[in-house]
C-alpha positions in Angstrom: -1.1 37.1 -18.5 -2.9 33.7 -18.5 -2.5 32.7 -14.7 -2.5 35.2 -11.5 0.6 36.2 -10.2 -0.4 35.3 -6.5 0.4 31.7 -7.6 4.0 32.5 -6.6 2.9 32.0 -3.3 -0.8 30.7 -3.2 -0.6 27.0 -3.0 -4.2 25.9 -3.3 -3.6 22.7 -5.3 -0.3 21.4 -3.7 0.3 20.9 -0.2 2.1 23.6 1.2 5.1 21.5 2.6 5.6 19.2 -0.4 8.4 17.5 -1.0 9.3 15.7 -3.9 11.5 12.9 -3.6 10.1 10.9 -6.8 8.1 10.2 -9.1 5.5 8.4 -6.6 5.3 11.9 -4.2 3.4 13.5 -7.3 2.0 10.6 -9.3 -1.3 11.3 -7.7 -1.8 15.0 -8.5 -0.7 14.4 -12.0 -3.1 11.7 -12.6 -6.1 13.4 -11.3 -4.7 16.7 -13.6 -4.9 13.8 -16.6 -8.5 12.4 -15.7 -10.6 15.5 -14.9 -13.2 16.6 -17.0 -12.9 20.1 -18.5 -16.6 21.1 -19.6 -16.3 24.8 -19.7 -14.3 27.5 -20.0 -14.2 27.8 -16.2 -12.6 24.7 -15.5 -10.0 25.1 -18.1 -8.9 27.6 -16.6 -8.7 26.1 -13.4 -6.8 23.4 -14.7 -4.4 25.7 -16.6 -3.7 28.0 -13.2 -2.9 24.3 -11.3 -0.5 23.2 -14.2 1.1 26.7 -14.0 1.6 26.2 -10.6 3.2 23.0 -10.9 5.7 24.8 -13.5 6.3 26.9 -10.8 6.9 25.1 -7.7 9.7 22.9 -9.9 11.2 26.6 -10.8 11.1 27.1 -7.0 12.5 24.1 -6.0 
């Protein structure tokens, strides 16, 4: 398995009350997902656990 299970619940990246009303409420995170810099194997998979747990707030919610 790619990402850790306690992203069900650990909500380092996203504010723990977030609510999404539109697009604006989450333009910012997805833009900064867009524009970082990945230079190693590290930080990809950073990224990849903070797009997993994007995946899986929407499931959520």
């Amino acid at each position: 398995m790619l990402y850790k299970e306690s992203l069900l619940t650990d909500r380092e990246y996203l504010p723990e009350k977030l609510e999404v009303s539109d697009w604006q409420t989450v333009e910012s995170f997805f833009k900064e997902l867009l524009n970082r810099r990945i230079e190693s194997v590290d930080e990809l998979k950073g990224w990849l656990e903070i797009e997993v747990s994007w995946k899986l707030f929407f499931k959520k919610n």
